[in-house]
C-alpha positions as CSV (number, residue, x, y, z in Angstrom):
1,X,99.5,26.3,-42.5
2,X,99.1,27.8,-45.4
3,X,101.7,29.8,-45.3
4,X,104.0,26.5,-44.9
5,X,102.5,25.3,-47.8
6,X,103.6,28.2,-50.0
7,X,106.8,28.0,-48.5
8,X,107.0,24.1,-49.7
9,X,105.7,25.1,-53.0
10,X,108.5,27.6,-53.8
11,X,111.1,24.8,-52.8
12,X,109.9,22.1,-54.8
13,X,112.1,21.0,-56.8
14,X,110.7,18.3,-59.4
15,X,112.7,15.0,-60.0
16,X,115.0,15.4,-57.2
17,X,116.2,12.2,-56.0
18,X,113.6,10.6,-53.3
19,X,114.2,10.7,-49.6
20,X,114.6,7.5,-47.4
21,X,110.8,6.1,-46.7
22,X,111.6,6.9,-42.6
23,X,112.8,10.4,-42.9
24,X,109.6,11.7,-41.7
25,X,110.6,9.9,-38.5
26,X,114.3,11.2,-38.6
27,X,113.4,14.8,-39.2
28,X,110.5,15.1,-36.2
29,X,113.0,13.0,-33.9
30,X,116.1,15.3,-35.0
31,X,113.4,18.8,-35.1
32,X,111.8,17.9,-32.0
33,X,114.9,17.8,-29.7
34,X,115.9,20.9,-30.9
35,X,112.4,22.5,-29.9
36,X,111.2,23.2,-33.7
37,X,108.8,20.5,-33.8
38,X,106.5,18.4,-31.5
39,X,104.0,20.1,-29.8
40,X,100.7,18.3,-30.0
41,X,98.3,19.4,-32.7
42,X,95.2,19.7,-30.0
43,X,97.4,22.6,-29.5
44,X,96.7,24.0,-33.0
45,X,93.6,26.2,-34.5
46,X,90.9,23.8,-36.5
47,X,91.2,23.4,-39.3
48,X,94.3,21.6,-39.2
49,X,96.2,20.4,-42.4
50,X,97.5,17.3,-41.4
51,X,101.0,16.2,-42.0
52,X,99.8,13.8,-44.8
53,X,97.8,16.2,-46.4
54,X,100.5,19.2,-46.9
55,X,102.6,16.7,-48.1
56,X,100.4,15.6,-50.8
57,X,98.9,19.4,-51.3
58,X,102.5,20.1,-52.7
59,X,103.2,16.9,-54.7
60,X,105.0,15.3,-51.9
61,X,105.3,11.9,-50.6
62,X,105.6,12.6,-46.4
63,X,108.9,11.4,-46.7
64,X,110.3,14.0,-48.9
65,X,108.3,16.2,-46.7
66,X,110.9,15.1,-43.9
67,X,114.1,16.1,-45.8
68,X,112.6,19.1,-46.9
69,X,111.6,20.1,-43.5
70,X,115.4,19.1,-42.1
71,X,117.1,20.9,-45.0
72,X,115.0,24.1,-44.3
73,X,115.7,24.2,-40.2
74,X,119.1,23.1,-40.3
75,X,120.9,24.2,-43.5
76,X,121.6,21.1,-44.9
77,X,123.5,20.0,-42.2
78,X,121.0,16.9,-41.0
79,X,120.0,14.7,-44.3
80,X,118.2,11.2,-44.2
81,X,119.0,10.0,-47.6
């Protein structure tokens, strides 16, 4: 986890233009059919970040964690703005 937290940190781009409030949602439905995301996190060492929590960790609302998430697996190629 932390090492996906560094990874957020060096992509953070201040100002950018806000993602849609449900692309959280659009990038784990989109991620999860193509295998990247969704298995459970009882599947996952303790202590486990949370999805909340690495968003805020890096100055994120969990939404712009989605886009960011969807523009790192797929290129750009899936948005939710």
């Amino acid at each position: 986890m932390i090492a996906a937290a560094a990874v957020l940190a060096a992509f953070a781009v201040p100002n950018a233009t806000a993602a849609s409030e449900n692309c959280f949602g659009v990038a784990a439905s989109y991620l999860g059919t193509q295998g990247v995301m969704g298995a459970h996190s009882s599947s996952q060492t303790e202590p486990r970040a949370g999805i909340g929590n690495v968003a805020a960790s890096n100055n994120l609302t969990v939404w712009d964690l989605g886009a960011f998430l969807l523009s790192l697996f797929t290129g750009g190629s899936v948005t939710c703005q």
